[in-house]
N, C-alpha and C positions, 0 to 999 in steps of 0.2 A: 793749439797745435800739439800733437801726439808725439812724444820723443819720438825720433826713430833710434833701432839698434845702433850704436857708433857714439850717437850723441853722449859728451862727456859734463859732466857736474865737477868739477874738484878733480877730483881722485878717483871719481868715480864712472865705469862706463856704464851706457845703458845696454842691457842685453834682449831684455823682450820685456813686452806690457803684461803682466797678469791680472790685473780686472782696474774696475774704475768705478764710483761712486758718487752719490753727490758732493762731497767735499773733496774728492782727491782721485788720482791716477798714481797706480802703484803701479811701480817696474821691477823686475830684476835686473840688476847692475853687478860689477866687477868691483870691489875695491883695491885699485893698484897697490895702494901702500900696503895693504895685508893680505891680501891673495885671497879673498873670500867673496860668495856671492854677499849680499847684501838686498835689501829692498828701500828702492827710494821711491815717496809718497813727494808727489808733486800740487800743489794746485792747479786746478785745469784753468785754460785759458780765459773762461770766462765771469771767474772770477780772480783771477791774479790782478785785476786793479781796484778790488773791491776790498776800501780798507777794512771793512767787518769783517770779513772772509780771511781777509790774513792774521789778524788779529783774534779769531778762532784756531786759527792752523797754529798760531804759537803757542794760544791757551792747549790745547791739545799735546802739541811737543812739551811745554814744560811740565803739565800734568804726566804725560807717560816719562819722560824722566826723572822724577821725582819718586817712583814708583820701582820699588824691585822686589818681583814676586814671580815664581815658578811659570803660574799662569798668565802671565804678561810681558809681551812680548819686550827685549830689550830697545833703547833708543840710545845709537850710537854718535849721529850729527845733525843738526840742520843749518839751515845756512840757504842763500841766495846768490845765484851767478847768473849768469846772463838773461838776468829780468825773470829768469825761477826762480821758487823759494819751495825748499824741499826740505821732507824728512826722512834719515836714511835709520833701519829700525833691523834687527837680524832676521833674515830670512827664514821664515817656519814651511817646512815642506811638507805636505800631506793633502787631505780632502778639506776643503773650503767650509766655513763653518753654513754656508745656505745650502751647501750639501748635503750635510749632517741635517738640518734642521728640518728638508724635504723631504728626509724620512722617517720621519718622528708623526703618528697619525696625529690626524688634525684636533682629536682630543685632548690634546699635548699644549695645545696652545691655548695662553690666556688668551681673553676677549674683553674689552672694554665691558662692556654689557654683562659680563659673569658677577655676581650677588659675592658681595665683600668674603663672605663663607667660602665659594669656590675659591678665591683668590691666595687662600692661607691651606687650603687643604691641599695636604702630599697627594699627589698623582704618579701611579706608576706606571710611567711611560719608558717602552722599549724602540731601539731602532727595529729598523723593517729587516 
């Protein structure tokens, strides 16, 4: 089931869905207690009782916790309420990184099949 807007986690409300994945549905949410958007990464339905699946999702949280570095995004809580188990992470505002990537010619992209040589050699690749 797809948060709706209103729906609360903690502290946290939900404000709108911005994309979804095989592992997770990411929201924008409100956090009450600091007055800041946030983004909470949910497990989707059907895998929220799949103990490998949750058990990824924490491996996941404590690795991006663990981690503080410019280029990676911060993790501020996770936690489980009403049968969700979410990661709430700082919102990065911009264009989506499959945005950027769709416009990178198709040159730009490694390939399974590419001879171990291509694989290590610099490629100068510009956006469109």
């Amino acid at each position: 089931m797809p948060l709706a807007p209103g729906f609360k986690l903690g502290p946290y409300e939900i404000l709108a869905p911005l994309g979804k994945g095989g592992m997770g549905e990411v929201y924008r949410a409100r956090d009450a207690r600091l007055g800041r958007d946030v983004a909470v990464k949910v497990l989707p339905d059907d895998l929220a009782g799949d103990p490998h699946a949750l058990k990824r999702f924490e491996r996941e949280a404590r690795t991006v916790g663990a981690i503080s570095h410019p280029n990676i995004l911060a993790l501020y809580n996770v936690g489980s309420e009403q049968g969700v188990s979410y990661a709430v992470t700082e919102l990065l505002e911009g264009e989506t990184l499959r945005s950027r990537l769709e416009r990178l010619p198709s040159a730009c992209w490694a390939t399974p099949m590419a001879p171990p040589a291509a694989a290590v050699t610099p490629k100068r690749c510009s956006l469109k």
